[in-house]
N, C-alpha and C positions, 0 to 999 in steps of 0.2 A: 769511402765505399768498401772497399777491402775489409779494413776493420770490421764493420758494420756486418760481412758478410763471415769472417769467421768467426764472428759471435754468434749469428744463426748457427753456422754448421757444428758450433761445440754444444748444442741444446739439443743433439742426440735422437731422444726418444720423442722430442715434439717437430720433429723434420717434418714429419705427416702433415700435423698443423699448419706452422709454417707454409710450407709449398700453397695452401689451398689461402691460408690469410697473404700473403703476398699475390697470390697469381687472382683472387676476385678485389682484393684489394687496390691495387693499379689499374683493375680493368674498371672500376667502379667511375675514380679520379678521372681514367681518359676519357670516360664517357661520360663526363660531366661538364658541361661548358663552364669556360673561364680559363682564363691562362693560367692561373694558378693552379688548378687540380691539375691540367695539362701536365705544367712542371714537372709534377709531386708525382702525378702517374706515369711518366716518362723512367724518374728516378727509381720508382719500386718498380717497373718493371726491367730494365738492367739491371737490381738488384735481384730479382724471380728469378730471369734467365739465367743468371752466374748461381744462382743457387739452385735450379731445378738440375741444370748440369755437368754441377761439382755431383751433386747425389742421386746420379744415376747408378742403381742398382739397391738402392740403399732405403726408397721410398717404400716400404712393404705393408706398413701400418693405414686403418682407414678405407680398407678396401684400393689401396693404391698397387697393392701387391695382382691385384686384377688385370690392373692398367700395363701391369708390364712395361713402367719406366725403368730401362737396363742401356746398361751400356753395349757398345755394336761394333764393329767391324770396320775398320775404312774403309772398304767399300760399300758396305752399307749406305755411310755417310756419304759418300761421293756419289754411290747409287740413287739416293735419295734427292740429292740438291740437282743434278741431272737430269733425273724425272722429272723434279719438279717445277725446270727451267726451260724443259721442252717442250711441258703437258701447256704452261703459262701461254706459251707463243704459239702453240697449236689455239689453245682456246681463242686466244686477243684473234688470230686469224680466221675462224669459222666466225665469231661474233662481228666481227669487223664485215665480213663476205654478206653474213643474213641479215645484217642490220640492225643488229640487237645491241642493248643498251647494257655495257659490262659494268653499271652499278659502282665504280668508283667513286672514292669519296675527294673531296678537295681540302678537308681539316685536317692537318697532320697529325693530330694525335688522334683521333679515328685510325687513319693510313699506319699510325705507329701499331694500334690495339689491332688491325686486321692483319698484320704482318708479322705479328710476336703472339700475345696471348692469345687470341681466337684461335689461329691453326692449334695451341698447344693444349688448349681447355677444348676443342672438338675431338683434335685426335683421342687424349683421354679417354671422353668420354665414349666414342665410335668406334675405332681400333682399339680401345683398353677394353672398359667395362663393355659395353655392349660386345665385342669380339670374344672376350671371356664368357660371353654369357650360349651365344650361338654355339660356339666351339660345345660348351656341355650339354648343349641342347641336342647335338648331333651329332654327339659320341657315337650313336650305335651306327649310326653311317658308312658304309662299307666304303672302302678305299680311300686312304687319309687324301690323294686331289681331290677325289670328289668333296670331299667333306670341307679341306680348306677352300675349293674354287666356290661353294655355297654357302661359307662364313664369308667370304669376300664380297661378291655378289649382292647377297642378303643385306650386310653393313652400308653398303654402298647406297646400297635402291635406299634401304630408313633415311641413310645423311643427306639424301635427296629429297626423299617428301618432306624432311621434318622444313626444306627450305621453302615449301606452300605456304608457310606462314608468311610467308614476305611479300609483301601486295605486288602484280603483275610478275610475277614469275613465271615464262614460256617452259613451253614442251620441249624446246630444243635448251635452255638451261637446263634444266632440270638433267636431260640427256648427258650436257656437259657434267654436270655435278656427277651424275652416276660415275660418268668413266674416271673423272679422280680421284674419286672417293675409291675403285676399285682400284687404282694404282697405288692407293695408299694404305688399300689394303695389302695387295699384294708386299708390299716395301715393309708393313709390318710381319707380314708372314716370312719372307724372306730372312730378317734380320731379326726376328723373336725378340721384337721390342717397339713400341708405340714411340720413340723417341725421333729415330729416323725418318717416320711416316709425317712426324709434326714437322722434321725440316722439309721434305718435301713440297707440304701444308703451305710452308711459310713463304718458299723460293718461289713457288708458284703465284700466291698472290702478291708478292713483292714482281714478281716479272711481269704482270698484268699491269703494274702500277707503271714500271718504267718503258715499259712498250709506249705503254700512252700517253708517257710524258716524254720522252723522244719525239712522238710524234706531233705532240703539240708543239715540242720546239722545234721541228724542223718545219712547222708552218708558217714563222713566222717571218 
């Protein structure tokens, strides 16, 4: 693996590449049944990860320079995995109180793809390009909070409709989604980089997972 990964990173000027055929590439395999693609999608994606995050700052080509994959701050990071391990256990808790159905999956390479590549191919696209895109849309917006508290806001409400495509999705989801989505906006504003937002992304749905598998195991 090592090997394999400084082979990608001495190919320079196809990183662009790369990053986008590793990261649909592995999400393709997990989300293909069989234990095989499983595997192979498991192995590229530990191979994306260690690669997307050797070359932060570095990803500029392909419209990636949009996305604002950059390197951050420790606190940032810390910031991020925090939020996203509070916002996890605030959600499991409202959903658990209203009775709603938090949509976990039991396949672990699903649980792997929802907890590595989805947070990081959303954030991208949500907090990178789409956040790139509002920011210039409302440039002339007078006072930079306002401006970013309506790029946040805005990102957040889209990354929630666009979840209407998912058959029975409530108003009180949707509600959920909003306020993460706005914390991950926020996390990207904060730290001017879509990378922390994705851990936030990721901690969050991985804490969902393990709230619930705690709790199934203390059932039994």
């Amino acid at each position: 693996m090592p090997r394999l990964l400084n082979t990608v990173n001495r190919l320079g000027e196809h990183r662009e590449v790369l990053f986008w055929l590793l990261l649909l590439g592995s999400w393709q395999f997990l989300a293909s049944p069989g234990t095989r693609n499983a595997v192979v999608g498991a192995g590229g994606t530990v191979t994306f990860l260690l690669f997307a995050f050797r070359n932060l700052g570095r990803l500029t080509g392909l419209g990636l320079g949009c996305a604002n994959w950059r390197r951050a701050s420790g606190t940032a990071w810390a910031l991020s995995a925090t939020g996203g391990f509070i916002a996890g256990a605030v959600i499991f808790g409202i959903g658990s109180a209203s009775g709603q159905s938090m949509g976990l999956s039991s396949n672990w390479s699903l649980v792997l793809l929802q907890t590595t590549l989805g947070p990081v191919l959303e954030e991208v696209v949500f907090r990178g390009y789409l956040f790139s895109l509002l920011v210039w849309a409302l440039r002339r917006t007078s006072g930079e909070v306002v401006r970013n508290w309506l790029v946040v806001v805005t990102a957040a409400v889209t990354f929630a409709l666009i979840h209407l495509a998912q058959p029975g999705v409530t108003g009180l989801q949707l509600a959920c989604i909003t306020m993460t989505g706005s914390l991950y906006g926020w996390i990207r504003i904060q730290s001017a980089s879509t990378a922390p937002a994705a851990v936030a992304h990721a901690v969050y749905n991985l804490t969902l997972y393990a709230i619930a598998g705690a709790r199934e195991s203390a059932s039994f």
